[in-house]
C-alpha positions as CSV (number, residue, x, y, z in Angstrom):
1,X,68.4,87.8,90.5
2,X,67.0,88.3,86.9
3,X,70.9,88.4,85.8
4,X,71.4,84.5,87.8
5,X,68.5,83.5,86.2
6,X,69.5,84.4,82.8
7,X,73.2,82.8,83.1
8,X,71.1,79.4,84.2
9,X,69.3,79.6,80.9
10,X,72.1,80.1,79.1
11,X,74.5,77.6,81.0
12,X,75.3,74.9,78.4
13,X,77.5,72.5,80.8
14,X,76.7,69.7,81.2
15,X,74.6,69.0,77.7
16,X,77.8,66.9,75.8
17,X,77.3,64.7,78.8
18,X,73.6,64.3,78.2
19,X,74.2,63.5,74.6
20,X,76.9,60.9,75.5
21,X,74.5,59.4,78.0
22,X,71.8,59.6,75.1
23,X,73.7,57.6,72.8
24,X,75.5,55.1,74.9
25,X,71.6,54.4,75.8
26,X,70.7,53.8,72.4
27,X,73.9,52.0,71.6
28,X,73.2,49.3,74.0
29,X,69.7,49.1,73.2
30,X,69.7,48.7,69.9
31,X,72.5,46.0,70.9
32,X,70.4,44.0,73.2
33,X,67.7,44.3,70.5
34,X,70.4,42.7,67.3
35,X,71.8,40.1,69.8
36,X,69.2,38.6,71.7
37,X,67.2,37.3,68.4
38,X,70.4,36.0,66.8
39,X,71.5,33.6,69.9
40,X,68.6,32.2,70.1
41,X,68.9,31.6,66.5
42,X,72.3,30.4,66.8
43,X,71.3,28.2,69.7
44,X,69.1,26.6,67.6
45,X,71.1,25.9,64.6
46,X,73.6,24.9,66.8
47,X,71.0,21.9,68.3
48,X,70.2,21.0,64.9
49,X,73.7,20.3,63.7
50,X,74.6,18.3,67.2
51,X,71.5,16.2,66.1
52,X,72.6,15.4,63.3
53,X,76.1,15.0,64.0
54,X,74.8,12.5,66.7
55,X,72.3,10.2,64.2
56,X,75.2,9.6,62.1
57,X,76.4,5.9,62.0
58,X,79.5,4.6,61.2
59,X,80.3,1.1,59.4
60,X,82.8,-0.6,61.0
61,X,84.6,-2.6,57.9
């Protein structure tokens, strides 16, 4: 028993996929966090520019 018990704690498989899941975790977090501010921003540029793309006249000659 004492010899099973000391293979478990010495077992390593398994950890690379742990640190993959880790990372892809913080890849799409910090993702979410860049993206989510800028289209907002974006969106709202975006109005601006169709505003004022719309207020324009034109003279007919």
């Amino acid at each position: 028993m004492r010899y099973l018990l000391k293979k478990f704690a010495h077992d390593d498989d398994g950890a690379i996929t742990v640190d993959w899941v880790v990372l892809t975790a913080g890849i799409i977090l910090l993702t979410v966090t860049v993206f989510v501010p800028l289209k907002a921003g974006l969106m709202d540029g975006s109005e601006t520019i169709a505003t004022s793309i719309e207020s324009v006249t034109i003279l007919d000659e």
